[in-house]
C-alpha positions in Angstrom: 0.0 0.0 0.0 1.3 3.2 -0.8 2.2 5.3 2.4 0.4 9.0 2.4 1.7 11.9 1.5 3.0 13.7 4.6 4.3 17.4 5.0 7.9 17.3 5.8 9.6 19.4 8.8 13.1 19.9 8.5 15.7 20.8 10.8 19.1 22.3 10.7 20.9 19.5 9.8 19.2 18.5 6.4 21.6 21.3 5.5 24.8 19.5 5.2 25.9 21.6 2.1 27.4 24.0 4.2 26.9 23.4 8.4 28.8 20.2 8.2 26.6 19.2 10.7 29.0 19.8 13.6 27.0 19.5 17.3 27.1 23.2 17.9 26.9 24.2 14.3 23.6 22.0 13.7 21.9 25.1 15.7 23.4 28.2 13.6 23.1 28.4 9.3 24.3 31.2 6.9 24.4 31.0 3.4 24.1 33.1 -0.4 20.8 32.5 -1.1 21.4 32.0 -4.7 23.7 28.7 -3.7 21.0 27.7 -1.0 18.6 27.0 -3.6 21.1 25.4 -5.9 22.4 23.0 -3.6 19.3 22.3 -1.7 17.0 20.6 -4.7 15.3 18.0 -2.2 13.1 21.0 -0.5 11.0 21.2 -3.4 8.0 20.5 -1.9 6.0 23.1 0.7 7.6 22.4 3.9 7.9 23.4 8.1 11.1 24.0 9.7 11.8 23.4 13.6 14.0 26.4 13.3 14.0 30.4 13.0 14.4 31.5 9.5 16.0 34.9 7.9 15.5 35.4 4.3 17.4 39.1 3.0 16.2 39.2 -0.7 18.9 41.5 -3.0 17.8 40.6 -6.2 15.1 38.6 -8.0 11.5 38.8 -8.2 8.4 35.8 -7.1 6.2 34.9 -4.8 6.2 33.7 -0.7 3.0 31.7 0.0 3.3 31.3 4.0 0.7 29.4 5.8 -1.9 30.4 2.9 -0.8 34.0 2.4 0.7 35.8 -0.6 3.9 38.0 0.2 5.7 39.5 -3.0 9.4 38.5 -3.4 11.5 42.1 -4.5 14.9 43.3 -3.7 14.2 44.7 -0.1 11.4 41.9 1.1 12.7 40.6 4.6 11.1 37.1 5.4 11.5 36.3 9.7 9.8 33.1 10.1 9.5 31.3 13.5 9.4 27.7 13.6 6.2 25.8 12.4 5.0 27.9 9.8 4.6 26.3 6.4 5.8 27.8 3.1 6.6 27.5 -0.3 8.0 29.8 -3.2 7.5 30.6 -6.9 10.9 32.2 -7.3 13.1 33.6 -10.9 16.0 32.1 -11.7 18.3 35.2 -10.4 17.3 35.1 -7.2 19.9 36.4 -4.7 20.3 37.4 -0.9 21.1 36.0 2.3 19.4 33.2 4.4 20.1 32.0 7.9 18.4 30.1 10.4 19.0 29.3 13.9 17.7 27.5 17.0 16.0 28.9 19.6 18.1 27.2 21.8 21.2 28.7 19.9 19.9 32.6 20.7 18.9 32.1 24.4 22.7 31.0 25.3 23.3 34.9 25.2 19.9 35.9 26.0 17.1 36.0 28.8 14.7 32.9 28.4 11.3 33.6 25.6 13.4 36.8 24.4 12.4 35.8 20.9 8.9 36.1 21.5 8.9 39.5 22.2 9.5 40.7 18.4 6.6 41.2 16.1 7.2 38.7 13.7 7.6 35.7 16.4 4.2 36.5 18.0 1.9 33.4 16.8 -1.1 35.9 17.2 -0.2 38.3 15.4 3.0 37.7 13.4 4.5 39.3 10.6 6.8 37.7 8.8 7.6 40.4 5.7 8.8 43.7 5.8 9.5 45.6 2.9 12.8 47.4 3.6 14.2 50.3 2.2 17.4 50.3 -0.3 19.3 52.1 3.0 17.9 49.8 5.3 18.6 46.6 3.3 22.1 47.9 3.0 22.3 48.1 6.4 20.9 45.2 7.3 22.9 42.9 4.2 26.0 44.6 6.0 24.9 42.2 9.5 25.0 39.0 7.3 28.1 39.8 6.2 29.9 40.5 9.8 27.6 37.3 10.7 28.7 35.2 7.5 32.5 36.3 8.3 32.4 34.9 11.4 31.2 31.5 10.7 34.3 31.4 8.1 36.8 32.7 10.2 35.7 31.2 13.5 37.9 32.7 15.4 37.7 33.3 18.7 34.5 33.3 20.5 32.7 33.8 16.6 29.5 32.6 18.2 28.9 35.1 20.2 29.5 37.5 17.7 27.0 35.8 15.4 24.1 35.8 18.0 25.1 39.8 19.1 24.7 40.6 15.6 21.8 38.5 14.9 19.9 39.8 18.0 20.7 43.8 16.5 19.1 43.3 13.2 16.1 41.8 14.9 15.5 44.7 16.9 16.7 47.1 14.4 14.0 44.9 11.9 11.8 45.8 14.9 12.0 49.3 15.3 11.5 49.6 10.8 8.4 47.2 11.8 6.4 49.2 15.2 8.2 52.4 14.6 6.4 54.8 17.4 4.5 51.9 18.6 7.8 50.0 20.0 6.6 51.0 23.4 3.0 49.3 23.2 5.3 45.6 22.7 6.9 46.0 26.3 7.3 43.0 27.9 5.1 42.8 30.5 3.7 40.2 32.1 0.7 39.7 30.3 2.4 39.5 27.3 4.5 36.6 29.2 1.0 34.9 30.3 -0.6 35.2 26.4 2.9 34.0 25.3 2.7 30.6 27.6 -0.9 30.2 26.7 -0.1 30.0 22.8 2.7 27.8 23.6 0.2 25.4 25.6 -1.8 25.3 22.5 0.6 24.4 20.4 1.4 21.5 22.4 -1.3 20.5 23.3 -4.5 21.8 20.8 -5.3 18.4 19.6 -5.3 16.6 22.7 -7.8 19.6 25.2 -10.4 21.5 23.6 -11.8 22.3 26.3 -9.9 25.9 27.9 -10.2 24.8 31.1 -7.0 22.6 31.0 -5.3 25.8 29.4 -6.3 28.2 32.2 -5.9 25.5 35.4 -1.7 24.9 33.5 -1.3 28.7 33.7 -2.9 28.6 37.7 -5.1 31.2 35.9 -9.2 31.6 36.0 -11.2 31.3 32.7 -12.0 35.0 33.4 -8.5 36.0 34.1 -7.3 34.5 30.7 -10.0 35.9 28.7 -9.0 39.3 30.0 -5.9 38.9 28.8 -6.8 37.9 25.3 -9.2 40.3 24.4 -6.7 43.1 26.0 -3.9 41.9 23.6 -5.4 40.3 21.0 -9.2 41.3 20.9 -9.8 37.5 21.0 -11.0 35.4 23.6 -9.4 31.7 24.3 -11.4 29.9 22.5 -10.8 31.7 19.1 -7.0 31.6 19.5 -7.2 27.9 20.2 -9.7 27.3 17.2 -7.1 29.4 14.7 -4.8 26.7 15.5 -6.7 23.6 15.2 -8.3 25.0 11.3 -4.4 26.8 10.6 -3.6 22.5 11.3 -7.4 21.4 9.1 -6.0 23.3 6.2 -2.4 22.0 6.1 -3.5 18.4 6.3 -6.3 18.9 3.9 -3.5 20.3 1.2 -0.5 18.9 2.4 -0.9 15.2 2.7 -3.5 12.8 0.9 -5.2 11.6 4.3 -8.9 11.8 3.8 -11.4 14.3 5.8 -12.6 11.4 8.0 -8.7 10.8 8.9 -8.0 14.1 9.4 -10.9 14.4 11.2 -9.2 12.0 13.4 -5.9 12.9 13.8 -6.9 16.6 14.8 -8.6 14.5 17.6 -12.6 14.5 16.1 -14.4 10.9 16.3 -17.1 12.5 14.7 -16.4 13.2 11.2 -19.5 15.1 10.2 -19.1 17.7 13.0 -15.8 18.5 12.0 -17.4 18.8 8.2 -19.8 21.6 10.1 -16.8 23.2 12.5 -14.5 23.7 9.5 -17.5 25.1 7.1 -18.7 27.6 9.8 -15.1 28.8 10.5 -14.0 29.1 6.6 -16.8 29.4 4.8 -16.3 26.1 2.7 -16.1 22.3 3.3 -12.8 20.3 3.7 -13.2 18.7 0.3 -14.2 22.4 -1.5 -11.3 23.8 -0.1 -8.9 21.2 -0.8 -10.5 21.2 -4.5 -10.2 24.9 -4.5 -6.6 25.2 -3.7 -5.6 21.6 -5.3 -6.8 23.8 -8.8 -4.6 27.4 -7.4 -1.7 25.4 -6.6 -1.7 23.5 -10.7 -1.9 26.6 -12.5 1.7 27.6 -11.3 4.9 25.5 -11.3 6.1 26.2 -7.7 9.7 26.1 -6.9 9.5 25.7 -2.9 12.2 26.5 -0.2 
């Protein structure tokens, strides 16, 4: 029987073109992004990562298609994407810049712990992960991968914590381009900490507890207490965060993999099939099958070249 069609997740070592896979290395990546695509042809397929990503683009023109958005590809588009997040790309041949990833365990070896979730584009609310820089501020910030892609050459000594002191100025420099005036409303407080350790209990555990009791009693918080919260932060209360996550999860295994509606009704934890049929409808507007029809007939009008 022929196994189904599964959405991969890499990690940093898949890369073996360049990271040679060394322990500590296996956490940090920097590379040309014109050789990235060359010598990675086996990532042609939309894809996760259990890593940060940092795409620079110089040169080149296409198309980013994150979790079922559309971001241009131009000389100046800055891609930050936190780990999880599913993508693909329609890119021209010339494409050019600078990519890295690293591990969030690799950042916080300099830094306080759930630093990273204090920038905008690592907020799983409300991320954004483009920004359309200008020509002086992709100078600026091409000038970082540089120092960064130096360092990983030279190694010399201590070149690791050079690499994350760089890599933790362009994301606050990529922050202040991003919030401008509004830096100060993204303090980190603490219930920015609390909506931050609620949407990482979802992610671990929104197919196993619907209910948002279990979320609330983990957090030694009342129902009340976290709904506060979210509709202070987020104008959302629990439930809709944590129903985000389990249709963001519908749609990737409706396009991603060949399981039918009644396993994926399954696997997102569902023993009745035709209520998920009903959930998904209400929250998208569509049935699984006419969405995956939908986007099965988007995705064949274009050749996609994917990252």
């Amino acid at each position: 029987m022929k196994s189904p069609r599964v959405l991969p997740v890499f990690n940093i070592a898949n890369f073996k073109d360049y990271c040679d896979c060394m322990d500590f290395d296996s956490n940090f990546y920097i590379r040309k992004f014109s050789d990235h695509v060359k010598e990675n042809l086996f990532i042609e397929k939309p894809h996760a990562h259990d890593f940060y990503l940092m795409l620079l683009v110089t040169k080149g023109a296409g198309k980013h298609y994150i979790d079922f958005k559309e971001y241009e590809v131009h000389p100046g588009a800055m891609f930050v994407l936190a780990p999880g997040l599913v993508h693909r790309w329609n890119m021209s041949k010339d494409i050019d810049g600078y990519i890295l990833f690293f591990t969030k365990k690799y950042f916080m070896l300099d830094f306080k712990h759930d630093n990273l979730s204090r920038f905008p584009f690592f907020k799983k609310h409300s991320s954004v992960p483009y920004i359309r820089l200008t020509k002086k501020h992709t100078k600026e910030v091409y000038k970082f991968y540089e120092l960064m892609n130096k360092e990983y050459h030279t190694r010399d000594l201590d070149y690791h914590e050079m690499i994350r002191m760089y890599l933790n100025t362009i994301l606050i420099r990529l922050s202040r381009k991003l919030l401008g005036q509004k830096s100060a409303a993204y303090a980190y407080n603490y219930e920015i900490v609390q909506l931050n350790t609620f949407e990482e209990l979802i992610e671990t555990y929104f197919i196993e507890h619907k209910p948002i009791g279990f979320y609330s009693d983990a957090m030694n918080l009342s129902t009340k207490q976290l709904s506060h919260i979210c509709k202070k932060l987020v104008a959302k209360v629990p439930s809709e965060l944590l129903m985000d996550r389990i249709i963001l999860e519908a749609k990737r295994l409706i396009i991603y993999t060949d399981l039918s509606i009644n396993q994926i009704s399954i696997k997102l934890n569902y023993s009745d099939s035709s209520y998920f049929v009903r959930l998904f409808k209400k929250m998208c507007n569509q049935t699984p099958e006419q969405f995956r029809s939908f986007k099965s007939k988007t995705q064949t009008k274009n050749l996609i070249r994917t990252l």
